[in-house]
C-alpha positions as CSV (number, residue, x, y, z in Angstrom):
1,X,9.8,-21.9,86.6
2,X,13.4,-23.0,86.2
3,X,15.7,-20.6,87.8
4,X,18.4,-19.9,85.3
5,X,16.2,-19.6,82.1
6,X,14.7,-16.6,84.9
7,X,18.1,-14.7,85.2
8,X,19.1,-15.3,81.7
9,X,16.0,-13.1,80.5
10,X,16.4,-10.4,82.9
11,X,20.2,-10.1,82.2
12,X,19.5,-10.2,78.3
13,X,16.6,-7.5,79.3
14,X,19.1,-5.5,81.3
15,X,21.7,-5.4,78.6
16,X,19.4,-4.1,76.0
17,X,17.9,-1.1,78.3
18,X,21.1,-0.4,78.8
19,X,22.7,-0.3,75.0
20,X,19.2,1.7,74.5
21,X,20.2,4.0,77.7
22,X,23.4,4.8,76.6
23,X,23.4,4.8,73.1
24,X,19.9,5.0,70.8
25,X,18.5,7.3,73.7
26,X,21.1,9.6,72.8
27,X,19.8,9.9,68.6
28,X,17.6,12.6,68.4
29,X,13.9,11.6,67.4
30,X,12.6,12.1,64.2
31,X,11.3,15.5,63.4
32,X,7.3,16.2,64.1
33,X,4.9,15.8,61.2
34,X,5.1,19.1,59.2
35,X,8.9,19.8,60.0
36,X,11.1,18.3,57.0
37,X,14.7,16.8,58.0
38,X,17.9,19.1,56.2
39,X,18.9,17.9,52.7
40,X,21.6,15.9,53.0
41,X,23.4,16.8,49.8
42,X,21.7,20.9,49.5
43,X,24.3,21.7,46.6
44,X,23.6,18.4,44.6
45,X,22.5,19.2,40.7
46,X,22.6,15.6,39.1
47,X,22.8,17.9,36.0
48,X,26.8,18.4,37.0
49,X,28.0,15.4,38.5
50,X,30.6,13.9,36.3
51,X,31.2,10.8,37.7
52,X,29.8,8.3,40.5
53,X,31.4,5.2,41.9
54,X,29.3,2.7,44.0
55,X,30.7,-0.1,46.3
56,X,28.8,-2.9,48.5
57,X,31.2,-4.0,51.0
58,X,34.4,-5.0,49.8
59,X,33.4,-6.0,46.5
60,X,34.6,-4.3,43.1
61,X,34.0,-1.0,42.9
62,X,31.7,0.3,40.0
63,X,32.6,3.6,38.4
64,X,30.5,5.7,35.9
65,X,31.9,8.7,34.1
66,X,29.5,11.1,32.3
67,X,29.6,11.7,28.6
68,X,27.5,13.1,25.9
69,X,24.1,12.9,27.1
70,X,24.8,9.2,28.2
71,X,27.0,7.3,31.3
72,X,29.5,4.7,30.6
73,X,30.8,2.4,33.1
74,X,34.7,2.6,33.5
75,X,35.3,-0.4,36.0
76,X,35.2,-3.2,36.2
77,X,34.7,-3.4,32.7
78,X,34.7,-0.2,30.3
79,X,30.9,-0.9,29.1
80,X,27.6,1.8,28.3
81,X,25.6,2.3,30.6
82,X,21.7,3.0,31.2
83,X,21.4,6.7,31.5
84,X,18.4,6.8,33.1
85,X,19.1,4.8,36.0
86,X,22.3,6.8,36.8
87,X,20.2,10.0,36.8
88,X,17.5,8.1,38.6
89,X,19.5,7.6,41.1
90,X,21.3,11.2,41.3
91,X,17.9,12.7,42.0
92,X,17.6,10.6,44.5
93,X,20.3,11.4,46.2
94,X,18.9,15.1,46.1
95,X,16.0,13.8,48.5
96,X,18.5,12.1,50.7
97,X,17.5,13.8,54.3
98,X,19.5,13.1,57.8
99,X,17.1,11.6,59.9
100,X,19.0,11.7,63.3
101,X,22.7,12.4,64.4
102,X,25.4,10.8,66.5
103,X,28.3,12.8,68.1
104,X,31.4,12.0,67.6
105,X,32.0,11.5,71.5
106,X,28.9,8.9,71.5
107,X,31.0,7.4,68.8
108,X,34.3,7.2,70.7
109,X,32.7,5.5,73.9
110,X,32.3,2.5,71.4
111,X,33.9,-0.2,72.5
112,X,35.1,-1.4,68.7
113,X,34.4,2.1,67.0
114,X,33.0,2.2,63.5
115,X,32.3,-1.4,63.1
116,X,29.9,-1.1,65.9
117,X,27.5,0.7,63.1
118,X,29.0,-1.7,60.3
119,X,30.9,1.4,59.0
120,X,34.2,-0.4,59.7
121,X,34.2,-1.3,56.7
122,X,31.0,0.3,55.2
123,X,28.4,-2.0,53.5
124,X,27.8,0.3,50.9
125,X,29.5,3.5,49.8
126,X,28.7,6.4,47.1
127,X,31.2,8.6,45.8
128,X,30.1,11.6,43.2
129,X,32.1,14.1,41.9
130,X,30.5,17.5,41.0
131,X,32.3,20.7,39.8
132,X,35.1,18.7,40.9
133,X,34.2,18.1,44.5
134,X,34.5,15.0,45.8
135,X,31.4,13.8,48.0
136,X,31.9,10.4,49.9
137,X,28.8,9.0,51.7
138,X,29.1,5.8,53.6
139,X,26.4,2.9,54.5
140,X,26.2,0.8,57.7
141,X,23.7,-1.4,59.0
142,X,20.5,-1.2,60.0
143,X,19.4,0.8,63.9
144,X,18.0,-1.6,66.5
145,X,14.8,0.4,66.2
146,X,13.7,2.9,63.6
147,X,13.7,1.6,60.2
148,X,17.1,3.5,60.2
149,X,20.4,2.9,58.7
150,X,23.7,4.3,60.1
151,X,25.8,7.0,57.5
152,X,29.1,8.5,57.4
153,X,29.7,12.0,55.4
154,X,33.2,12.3,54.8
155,X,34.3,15.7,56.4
156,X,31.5,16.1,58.5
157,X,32.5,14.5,62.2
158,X,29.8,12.5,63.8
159,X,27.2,10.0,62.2
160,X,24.0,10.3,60.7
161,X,21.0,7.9,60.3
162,X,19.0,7.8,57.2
163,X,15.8,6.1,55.9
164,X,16.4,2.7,55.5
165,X,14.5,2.9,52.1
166,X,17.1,4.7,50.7
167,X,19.1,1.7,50.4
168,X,16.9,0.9,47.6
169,X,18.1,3.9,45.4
170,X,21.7,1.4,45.4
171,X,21.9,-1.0,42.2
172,X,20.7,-4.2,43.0
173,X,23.5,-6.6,41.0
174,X,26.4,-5.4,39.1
175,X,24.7,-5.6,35.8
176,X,21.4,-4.1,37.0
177,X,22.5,-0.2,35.7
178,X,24.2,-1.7,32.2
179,X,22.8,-0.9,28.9
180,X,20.9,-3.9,27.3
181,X,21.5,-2.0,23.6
182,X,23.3,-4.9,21.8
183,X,23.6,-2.3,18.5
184,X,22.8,1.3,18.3
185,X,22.1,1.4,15.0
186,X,20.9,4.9,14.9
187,X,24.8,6.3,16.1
188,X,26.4,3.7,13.6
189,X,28.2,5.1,10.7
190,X,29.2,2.6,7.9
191,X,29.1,2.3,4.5
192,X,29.7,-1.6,4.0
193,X,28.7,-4.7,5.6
194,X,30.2,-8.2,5.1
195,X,28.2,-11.3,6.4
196,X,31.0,-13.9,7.2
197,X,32.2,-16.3,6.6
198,X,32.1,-15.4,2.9
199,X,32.2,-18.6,1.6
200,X,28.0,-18.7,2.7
201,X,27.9,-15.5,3.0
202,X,27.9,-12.1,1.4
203,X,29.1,-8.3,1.3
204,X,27.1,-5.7,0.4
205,X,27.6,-1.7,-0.2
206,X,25.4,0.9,1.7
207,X,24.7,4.8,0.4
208,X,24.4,6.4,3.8
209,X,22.2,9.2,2.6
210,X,19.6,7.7,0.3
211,X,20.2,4.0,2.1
212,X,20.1,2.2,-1.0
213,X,22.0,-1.4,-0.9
214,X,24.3,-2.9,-3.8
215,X,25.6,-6.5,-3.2
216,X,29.0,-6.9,-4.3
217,X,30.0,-10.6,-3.4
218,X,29.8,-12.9,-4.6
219,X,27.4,-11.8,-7.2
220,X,27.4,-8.2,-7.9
221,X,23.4,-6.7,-8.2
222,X,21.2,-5.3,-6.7
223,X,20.6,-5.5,-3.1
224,X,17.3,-5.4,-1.4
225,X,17.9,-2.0,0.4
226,X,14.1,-2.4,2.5
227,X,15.2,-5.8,3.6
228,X,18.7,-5.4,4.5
229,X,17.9,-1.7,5.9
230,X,14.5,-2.9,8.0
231,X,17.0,-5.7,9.7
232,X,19.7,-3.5,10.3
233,X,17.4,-1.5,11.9
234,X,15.8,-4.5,13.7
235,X,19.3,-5.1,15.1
236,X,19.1,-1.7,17.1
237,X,15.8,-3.3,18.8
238,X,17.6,-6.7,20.3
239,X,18.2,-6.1,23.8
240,X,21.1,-8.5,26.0
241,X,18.5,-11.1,28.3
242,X,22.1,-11.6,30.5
243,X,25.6,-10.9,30.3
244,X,27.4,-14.0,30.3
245,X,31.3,-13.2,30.3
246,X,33.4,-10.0,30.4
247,X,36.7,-11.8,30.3
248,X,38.1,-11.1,26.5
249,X,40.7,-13.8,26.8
250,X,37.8,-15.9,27.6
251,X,37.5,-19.6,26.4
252,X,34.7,-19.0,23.2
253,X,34.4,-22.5,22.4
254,X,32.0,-23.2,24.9
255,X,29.8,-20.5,23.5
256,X,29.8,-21.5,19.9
257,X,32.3,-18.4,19.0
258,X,35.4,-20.4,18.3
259,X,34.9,-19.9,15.7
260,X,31.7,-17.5,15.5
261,X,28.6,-19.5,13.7
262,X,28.1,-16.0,11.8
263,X,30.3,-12.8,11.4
264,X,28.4,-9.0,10.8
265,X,30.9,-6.5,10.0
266,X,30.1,-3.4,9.2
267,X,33.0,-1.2,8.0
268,X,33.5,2.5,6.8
269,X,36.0,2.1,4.0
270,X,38.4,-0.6,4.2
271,X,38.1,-0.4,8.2
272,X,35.6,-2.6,10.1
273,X,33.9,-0.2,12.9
274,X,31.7,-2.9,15.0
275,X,32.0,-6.6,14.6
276,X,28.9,-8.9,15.9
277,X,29.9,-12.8,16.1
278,X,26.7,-15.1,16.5
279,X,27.3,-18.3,18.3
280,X,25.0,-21.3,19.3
281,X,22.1,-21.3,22.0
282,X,22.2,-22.6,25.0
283,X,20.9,-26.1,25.7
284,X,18.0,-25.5,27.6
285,X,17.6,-22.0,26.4
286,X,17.2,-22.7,22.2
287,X,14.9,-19.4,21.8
288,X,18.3,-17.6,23.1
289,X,21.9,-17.4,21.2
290,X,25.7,-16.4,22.5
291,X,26.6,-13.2,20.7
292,X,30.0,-11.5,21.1
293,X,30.6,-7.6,21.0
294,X,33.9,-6.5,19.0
295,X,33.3,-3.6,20.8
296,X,33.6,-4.5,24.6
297,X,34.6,-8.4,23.9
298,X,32.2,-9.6,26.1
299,X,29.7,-12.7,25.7
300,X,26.2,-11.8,26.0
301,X,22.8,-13.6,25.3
302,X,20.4,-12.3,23.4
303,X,16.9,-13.2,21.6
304,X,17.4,-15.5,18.7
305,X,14.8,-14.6,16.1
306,X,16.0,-11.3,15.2
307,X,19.2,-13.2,14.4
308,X,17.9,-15.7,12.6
309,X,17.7,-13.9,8.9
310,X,21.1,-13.7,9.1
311,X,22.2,-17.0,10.7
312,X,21.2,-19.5,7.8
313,X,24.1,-21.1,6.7
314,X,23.0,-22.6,3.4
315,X,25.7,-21.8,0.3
316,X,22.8,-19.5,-1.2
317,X,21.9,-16.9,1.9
318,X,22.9,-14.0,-0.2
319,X,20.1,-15.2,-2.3
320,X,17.4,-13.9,0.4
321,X,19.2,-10.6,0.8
322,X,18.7,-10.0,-3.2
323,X,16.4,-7.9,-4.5
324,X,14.1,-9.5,-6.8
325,X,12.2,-6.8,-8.3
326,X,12.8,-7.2,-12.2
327,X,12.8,-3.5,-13.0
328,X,13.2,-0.5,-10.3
329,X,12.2,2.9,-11.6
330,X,11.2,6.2,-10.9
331,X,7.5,6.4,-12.7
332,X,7.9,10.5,-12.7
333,X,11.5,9.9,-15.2
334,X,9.4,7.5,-17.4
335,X,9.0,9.4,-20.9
336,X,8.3,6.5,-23.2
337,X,7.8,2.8,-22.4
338,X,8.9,0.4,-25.7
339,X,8.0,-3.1,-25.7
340,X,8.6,-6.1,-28.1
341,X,6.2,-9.0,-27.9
342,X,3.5,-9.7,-30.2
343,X,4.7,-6.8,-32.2
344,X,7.3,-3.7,-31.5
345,X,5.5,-1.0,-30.1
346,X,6.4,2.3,-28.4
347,X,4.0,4.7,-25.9
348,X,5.2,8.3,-25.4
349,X,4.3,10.6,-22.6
350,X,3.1,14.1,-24.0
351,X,3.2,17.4,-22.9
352,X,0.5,17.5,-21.1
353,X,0.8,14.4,-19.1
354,X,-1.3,11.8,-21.3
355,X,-0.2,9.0,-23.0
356,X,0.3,8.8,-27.2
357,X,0.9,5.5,-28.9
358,X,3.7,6.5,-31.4
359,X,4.6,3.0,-33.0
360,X,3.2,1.2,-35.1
361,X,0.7,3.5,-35.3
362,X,-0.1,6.8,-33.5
363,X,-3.5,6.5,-31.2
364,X,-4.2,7.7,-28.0
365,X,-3.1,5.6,-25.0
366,X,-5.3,4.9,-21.9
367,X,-4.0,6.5,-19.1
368,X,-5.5,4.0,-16.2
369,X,-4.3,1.1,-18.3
370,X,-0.7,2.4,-18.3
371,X,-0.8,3.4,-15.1
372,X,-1.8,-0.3,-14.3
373,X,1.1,-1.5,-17.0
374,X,3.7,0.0,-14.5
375,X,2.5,-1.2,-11.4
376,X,2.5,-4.4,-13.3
377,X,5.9,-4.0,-14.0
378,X,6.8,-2.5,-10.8
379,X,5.7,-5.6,-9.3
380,X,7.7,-8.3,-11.3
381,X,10.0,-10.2,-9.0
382,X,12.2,-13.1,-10.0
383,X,11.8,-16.5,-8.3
384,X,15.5,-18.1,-8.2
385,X,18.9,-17.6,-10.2
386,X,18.9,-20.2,-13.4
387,X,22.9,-19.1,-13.6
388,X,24.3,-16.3,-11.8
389,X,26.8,-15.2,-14.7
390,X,25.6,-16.2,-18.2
391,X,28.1,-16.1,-21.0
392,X,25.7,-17.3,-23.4
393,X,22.2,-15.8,-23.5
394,X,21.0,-17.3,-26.7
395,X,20.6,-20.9,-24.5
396,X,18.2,-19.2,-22.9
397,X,15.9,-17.3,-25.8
398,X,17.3,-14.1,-24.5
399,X,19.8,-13.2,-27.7
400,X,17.7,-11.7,-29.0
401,X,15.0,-12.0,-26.0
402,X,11.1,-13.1,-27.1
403,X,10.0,-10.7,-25.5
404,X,11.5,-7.6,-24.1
405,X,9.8,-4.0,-21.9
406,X,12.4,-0.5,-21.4
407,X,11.4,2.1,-20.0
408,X,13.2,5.2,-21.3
409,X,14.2,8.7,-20.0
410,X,14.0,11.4,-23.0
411,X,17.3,13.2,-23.1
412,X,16.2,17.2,-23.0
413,X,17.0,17.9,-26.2
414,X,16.0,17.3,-29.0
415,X,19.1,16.9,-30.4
416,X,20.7,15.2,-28.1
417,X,21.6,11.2,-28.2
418,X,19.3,8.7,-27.7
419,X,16.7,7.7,-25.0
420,X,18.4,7.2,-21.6
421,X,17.1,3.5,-20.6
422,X,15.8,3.1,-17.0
423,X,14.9,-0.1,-16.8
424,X,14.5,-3.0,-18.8
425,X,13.9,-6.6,-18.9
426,X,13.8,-9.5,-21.3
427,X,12.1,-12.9,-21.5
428,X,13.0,-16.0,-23.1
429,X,12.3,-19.3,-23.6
430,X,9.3,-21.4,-20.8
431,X,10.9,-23.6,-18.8
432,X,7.7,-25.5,-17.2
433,X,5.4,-23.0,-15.8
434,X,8.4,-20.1,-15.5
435,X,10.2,-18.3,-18.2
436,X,14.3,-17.6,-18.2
437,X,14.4,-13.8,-17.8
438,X,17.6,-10.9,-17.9
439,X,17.5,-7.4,-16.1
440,X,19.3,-4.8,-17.6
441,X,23.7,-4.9,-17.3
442,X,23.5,-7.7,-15.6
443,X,24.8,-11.1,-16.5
444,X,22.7,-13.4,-14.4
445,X,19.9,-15.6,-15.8
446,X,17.0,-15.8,-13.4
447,X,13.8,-17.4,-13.7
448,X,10.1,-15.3,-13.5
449,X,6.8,-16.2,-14.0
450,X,5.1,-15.5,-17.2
451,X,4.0,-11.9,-17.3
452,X,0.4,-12.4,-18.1
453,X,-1.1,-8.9,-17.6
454,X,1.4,-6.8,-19.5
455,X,0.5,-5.9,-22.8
456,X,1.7,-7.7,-26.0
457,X,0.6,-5.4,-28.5
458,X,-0.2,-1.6,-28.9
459,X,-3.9,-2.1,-28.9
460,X,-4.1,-3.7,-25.6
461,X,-3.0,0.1,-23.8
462,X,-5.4,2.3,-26.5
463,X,-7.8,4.6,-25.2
464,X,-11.2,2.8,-24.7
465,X,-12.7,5.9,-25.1
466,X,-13.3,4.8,-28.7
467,X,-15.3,7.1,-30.5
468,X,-17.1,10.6,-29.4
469,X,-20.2,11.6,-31.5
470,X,-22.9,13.6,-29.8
471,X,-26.4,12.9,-30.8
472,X,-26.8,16.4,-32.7
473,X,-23.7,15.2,-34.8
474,X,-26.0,12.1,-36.4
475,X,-28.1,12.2,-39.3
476,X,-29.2,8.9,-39.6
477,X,-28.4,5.2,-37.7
478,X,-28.9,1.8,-39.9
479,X,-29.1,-1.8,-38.5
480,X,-28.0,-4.8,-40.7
481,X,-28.6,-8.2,-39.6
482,X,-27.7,-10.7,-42.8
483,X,-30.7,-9.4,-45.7
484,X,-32.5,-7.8,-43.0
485,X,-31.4,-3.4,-43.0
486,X,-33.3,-1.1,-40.7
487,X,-32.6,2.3,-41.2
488,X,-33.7,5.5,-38.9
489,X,-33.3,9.0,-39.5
490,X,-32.6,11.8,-37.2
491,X,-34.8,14.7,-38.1
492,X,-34.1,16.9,-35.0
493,X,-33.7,16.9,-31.1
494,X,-35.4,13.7,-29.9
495,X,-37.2,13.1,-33.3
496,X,-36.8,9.8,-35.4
497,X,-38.3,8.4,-38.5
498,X,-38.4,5.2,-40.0
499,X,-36.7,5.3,-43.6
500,X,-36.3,2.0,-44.1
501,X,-37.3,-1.3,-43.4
502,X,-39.6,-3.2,-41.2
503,X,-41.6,-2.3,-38.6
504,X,-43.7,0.8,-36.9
505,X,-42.5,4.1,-35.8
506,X,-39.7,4.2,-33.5
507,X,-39.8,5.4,-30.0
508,X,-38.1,8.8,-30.0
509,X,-36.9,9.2,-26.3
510,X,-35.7,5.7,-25.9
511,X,-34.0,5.6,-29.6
512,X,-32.6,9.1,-28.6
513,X,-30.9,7.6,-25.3
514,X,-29.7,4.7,-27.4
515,X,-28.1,6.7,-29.9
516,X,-26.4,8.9,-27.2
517,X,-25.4,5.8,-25.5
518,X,-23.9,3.7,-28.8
519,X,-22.2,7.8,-29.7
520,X,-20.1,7.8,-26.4
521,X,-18.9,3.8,-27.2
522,X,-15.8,2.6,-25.1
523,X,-15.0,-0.8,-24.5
524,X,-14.4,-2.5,-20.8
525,X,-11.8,-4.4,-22.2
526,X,-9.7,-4.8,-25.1
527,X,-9.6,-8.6,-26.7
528,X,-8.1,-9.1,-29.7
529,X,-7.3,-7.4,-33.2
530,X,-7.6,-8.2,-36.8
531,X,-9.7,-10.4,-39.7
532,X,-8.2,-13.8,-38.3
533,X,-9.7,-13.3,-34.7
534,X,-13.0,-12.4,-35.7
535,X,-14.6,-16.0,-35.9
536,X,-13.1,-17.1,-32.9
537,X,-14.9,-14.6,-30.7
538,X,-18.6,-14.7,-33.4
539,X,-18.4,-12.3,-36.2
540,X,-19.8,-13.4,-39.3
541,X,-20.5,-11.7,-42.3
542,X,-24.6,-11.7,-41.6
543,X,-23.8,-11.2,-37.8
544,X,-25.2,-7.7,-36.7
545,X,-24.4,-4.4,-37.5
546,X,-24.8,-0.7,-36.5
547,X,-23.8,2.0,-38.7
548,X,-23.8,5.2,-37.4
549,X,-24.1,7.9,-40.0
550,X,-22.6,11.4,-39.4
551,X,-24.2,14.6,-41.4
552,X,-22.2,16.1,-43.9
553,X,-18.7,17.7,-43.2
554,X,-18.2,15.2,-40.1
555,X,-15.4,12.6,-40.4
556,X,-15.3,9.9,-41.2
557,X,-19.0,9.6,-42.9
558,X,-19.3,6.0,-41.2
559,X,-18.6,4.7,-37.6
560,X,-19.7,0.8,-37.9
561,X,-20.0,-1.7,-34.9
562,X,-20.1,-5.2,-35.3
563,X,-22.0,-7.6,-32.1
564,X,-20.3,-11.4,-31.7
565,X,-21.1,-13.9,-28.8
566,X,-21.3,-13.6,-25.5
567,X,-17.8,-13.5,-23.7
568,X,-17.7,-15.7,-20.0
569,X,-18.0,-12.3,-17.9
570,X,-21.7,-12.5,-19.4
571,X,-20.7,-8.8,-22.0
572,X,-21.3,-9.1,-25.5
573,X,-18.3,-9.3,-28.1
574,X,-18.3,-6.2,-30.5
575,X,-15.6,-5.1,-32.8
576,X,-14.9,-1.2,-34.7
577,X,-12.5,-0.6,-37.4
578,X,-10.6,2.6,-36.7
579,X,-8.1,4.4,-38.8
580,X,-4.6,3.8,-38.6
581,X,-5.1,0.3,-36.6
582,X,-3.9,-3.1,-38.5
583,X,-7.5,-4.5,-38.5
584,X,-10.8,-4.8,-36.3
585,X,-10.1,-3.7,-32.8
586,X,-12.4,-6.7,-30.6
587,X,-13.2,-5.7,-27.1
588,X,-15.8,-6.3,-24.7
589,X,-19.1,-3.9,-24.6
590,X,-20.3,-2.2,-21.6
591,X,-23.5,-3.3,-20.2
592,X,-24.7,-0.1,-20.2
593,X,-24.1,0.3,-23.4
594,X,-25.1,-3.0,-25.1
595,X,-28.7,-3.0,-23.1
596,X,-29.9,-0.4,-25.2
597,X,-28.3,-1.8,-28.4
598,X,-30.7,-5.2,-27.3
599,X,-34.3,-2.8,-26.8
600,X,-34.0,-0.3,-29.5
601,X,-31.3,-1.4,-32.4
602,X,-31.8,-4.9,-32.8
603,X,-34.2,-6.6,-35.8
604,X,-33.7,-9.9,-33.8
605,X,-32.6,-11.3,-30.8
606,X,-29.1,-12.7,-30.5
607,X,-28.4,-15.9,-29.5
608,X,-26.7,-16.1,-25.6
609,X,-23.4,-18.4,-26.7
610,X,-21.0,-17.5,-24.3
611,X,-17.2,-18.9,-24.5
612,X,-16.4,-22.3,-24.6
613,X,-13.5,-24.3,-23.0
């Protein structure tokens, strides 16, 4: 064995028994199991600290003041910060326990003092302030054995050792205890935001408590409040991925911010409270974009696709940020919906709730098909602007419009002026597949699709419910196919005799259903009305007939339906003349309805046509 490597080992081995001799002999060992070390802090309540500064080494010093239920950093930058780590680590502190001691003396006989426990300076050290009582605990280095660390307590003489885990409790980074809010939307108060630049952008007005929208520039309309207010609120989600600069005076050209790609302002009055500039992403970071706090001037980087809605550049963004609904309403404030199209008609809401055609002609309404008119019309959106301030609507077929629906609030009197209009909106001339189209006081032009479902005459929204007669109510029921009559008599319940025409006795209980069933007649779906559409859908003079004949003191006397062809939904054509209407009302039978009509009132079976082309 070589001879120096011999006495190098047993004067390193020496050296150590001796630093353990005279020094970590001298800490007292940890407490048995079962015997808890003394609170370090016993008066701590994270509840009242005020503030807490933390230092490693001789780095910058952070420094957190409490305010209103939150912390905010006051150096090295005045920022938010997350409250839940700051109280995190408060309670922490309250579990801080002194694990050993060191006398003062013990401390003395240290050859270079403090820095012999790397207190001298500290590596780390906590300062907290509570009821205004300043607390100053200082870090050092590790013990040679233990899994200890060496503390300071200012005003306390001597040293302590603690856990090493404690350490842990200390922010890792700078930036590891900031909040990574970009917008707290929820504490924002503004009544206006502007999306700059405004050359390809837009500024819009905000109603804080019903948080309705109205855009302003450049085009002054309507907003779409559940858009603008679901992003808004989407904003108050983003959170920073990294904090790029503090320095205000910083260069911003590197970032994309000089200037800013995209400007959101949102102002209370004439005064802008928070300012959001958008930059450009990163090179090899594209899902990522450079953001800039008015606020705090810092750059930060945060996800790019909640951004993107509001980054597009394009000379029409405000266009997406529009709303597009062609009439917004309130369906309870709706007492009369007027409509020109085929023909000028007008549907009043009664007292009781229903709906009452009142012009041309008064009939009851159907209340599922109006209730399906105004989701129809709740629906309607435009597609594009065709000119976003018209100065001559005649151009267009829209003075006067081809077609026009209001919706109308009835004043409460009587007496009072006229109708106060809700909503309305006009139709003009095709353009392709698409039709020019006005709302109400504005001046814009847009284009819509044609409004296919919404009724073009009063007859299309009448009751179906078209007539009511009980079975008790009919004397008599004839059928009339060209020369060919067939007529049966009622002569009480369930009892039927032939009066007239071909054929044997009929069969009473099957009869008596079909009469009940042709007595409660509605139609699935209104078609057409009047003489000139009768051949189109197959009514001819010789085509068949039921005549339902009521006994005396009934009106009217007569209730006749007429059977045509077969429509493409497989349901038989029929058609009623009722009083009051401009001519034959053609609708679609009910299965239910028409299968009896085929067994028991028929003196010949119809031919299947259905529609053609």
């Amino acid at each position: 064995m070589n001879t120096r490597t011999t006495q190098g080992l047993v004067v390193a081995a020496l050296a150590l028994f001796l630093f353990i001799l005279l020094f970590e002999r001298r800490q007292p060992a940890s407490p048995p199991p079962g015997s808890p070390a003394a609170r370090l802090f016993p008066r701590l309540d994270p509840r009242q600290v005020t503030s807490v500064r933390l230092r490693h080494g001789t780095n910058e010093a952070l420094v957190l003041e409490r305010g209103t239920n939150t912390w905010f950093f006051r150096a090295p930058w005045l920022y938010p910060a997350q409250p839940e780590s700051v109280d995190r680590f408060l309670r922490r502190l309250v579990d801080f326990r002194a694990r050993g001691t060191i006398s003062p003396s013990e401390v003395q006989r240290q050859t270079n003092g403090l820095a012999a426990f790397g207190l001298a300076p500290p590596l780390a050290t906590v300062v907290f302030v509570q009821a205004g009582e300043r607390t100053v605990l200082e870090l050092g280095r590790p013990t040679a054995i233990g899994s200890q660390v060496y503390a300071r307590l200012a005003g306390r003489e001597g040293l302590l050792t603690l856990d090493a885990q404690e350490l842990d409790a200390l922010p890792p980074s700078a930036d590891a205890w900031r909040d990574r809010t970009l917008l707290d939307t929820r504490a924002l108060v503004f009544d206006r935001l502007q999306v700059r630049p405004l050359t390809n952008g837009f500024e819009v007005l905000r109603d804080p408590i019903s948080r309705t929208w109205e855009m302003t520039r450049p085009l002054p309309t309507r907003a779409n409040s559940a858009r603008l207010e679901f992003l808004v609120q989407d904003l108050g989600l983003l959170r920073v991925a990294s904090f790029v600069n503090d320095d205000p005076a910083a260069d911003l050209a590197p970032y994309g911010l000089q200037p800013p790609q995209r400007e959101l302002a949102f102002a209370l009055g004439s005064q802008d409270v928070f300012t959001l500039q958008i930059g450009q992403s990163p090179p090899d970071q594209t899902n990522l974009v450079h953001v800039r706090l008015s606020s705090y001037g810092n750059v930060v980087l945060v996800p790019r696709p909640p951004l993107a809605p509001w980054i597009d550049i394009s000379r029409d963004t405000y266009h997406h940020f529009c709303d597009r609904r062609l009439l917004i309403f309130n369906l309870d404030q709706v007492d009369r919906f007027a409509a020109t199209a085929d023909e000028t008609f007008a549907i009043q809401r009664t007292t009781n709730r229903t709906w009452q055609i009142v012009e041309p002609y008064r009939a009851p309404a159907d209340d599922l098909l109006m209730l399906e008119t105004f989701a129809e019309l709740a629906s309607l959106e435009f597609l594009a602007f065709e000119r976003e301030v018209a100065t001559d609507f005649a151009a267009y077929g829209l003075a006067p419009p081809r077609r026009q629906y209001r919706l109308e609030q009835a004043h409460p009197r009587d007496e009072g002026p006229a109708p106060h209009v809700l909503a309305q909106v006009d139709f003009g001339n095709p353009t392709g597949h698409r039709y020019y189209a006005r709302r109400s006081l504005e001046n814009s032009v847009v284009l819509a699709l044609d409004p296919v479902r919404l009724p073009r005459a009063a007859f299309q929204v009448r009751d179906r419910r078209i007539w009511n007669v009980t079975t008790n109510q009919l004397a008599a029921i004839t059928v009339s196919e060209g020369p060919h009559l067939r007529r049966l008599v009622r002569t009480g319940p369930m009892e039927w005799a032939l009066a007239e025409g071909p054929g044997g006795p009929p069969n009473p209980i099957t009869l008596e259903e079909a009469a009940y069933r042709v007595g409660q007649l509605r139609a699935e779906r209104w078609t057409a009305v009047g003489d000139s559409s009768l051949t189109r859908y197959g009514f001819t003079e010789e085509g068949p007939r039921i005549t339902l004949e009521l006994k005396p003191g009934q009106t009217p006397q007569r209730l006749t339906l007429r059977l045509g062809r077969l429509s493409a939904a497989g349901r038989r054509y029929a058609a009623v003349t009722l009083p009051g209407e401009p001519g034959p009302l053609i609708f679609e039978c009910p299965p239910s309805i028409h299968e009896f009509i085929l067994s028991d009132l028929r003196l010949m079976p119809l031919e299947p046509v259905a529609d053609g082309p």
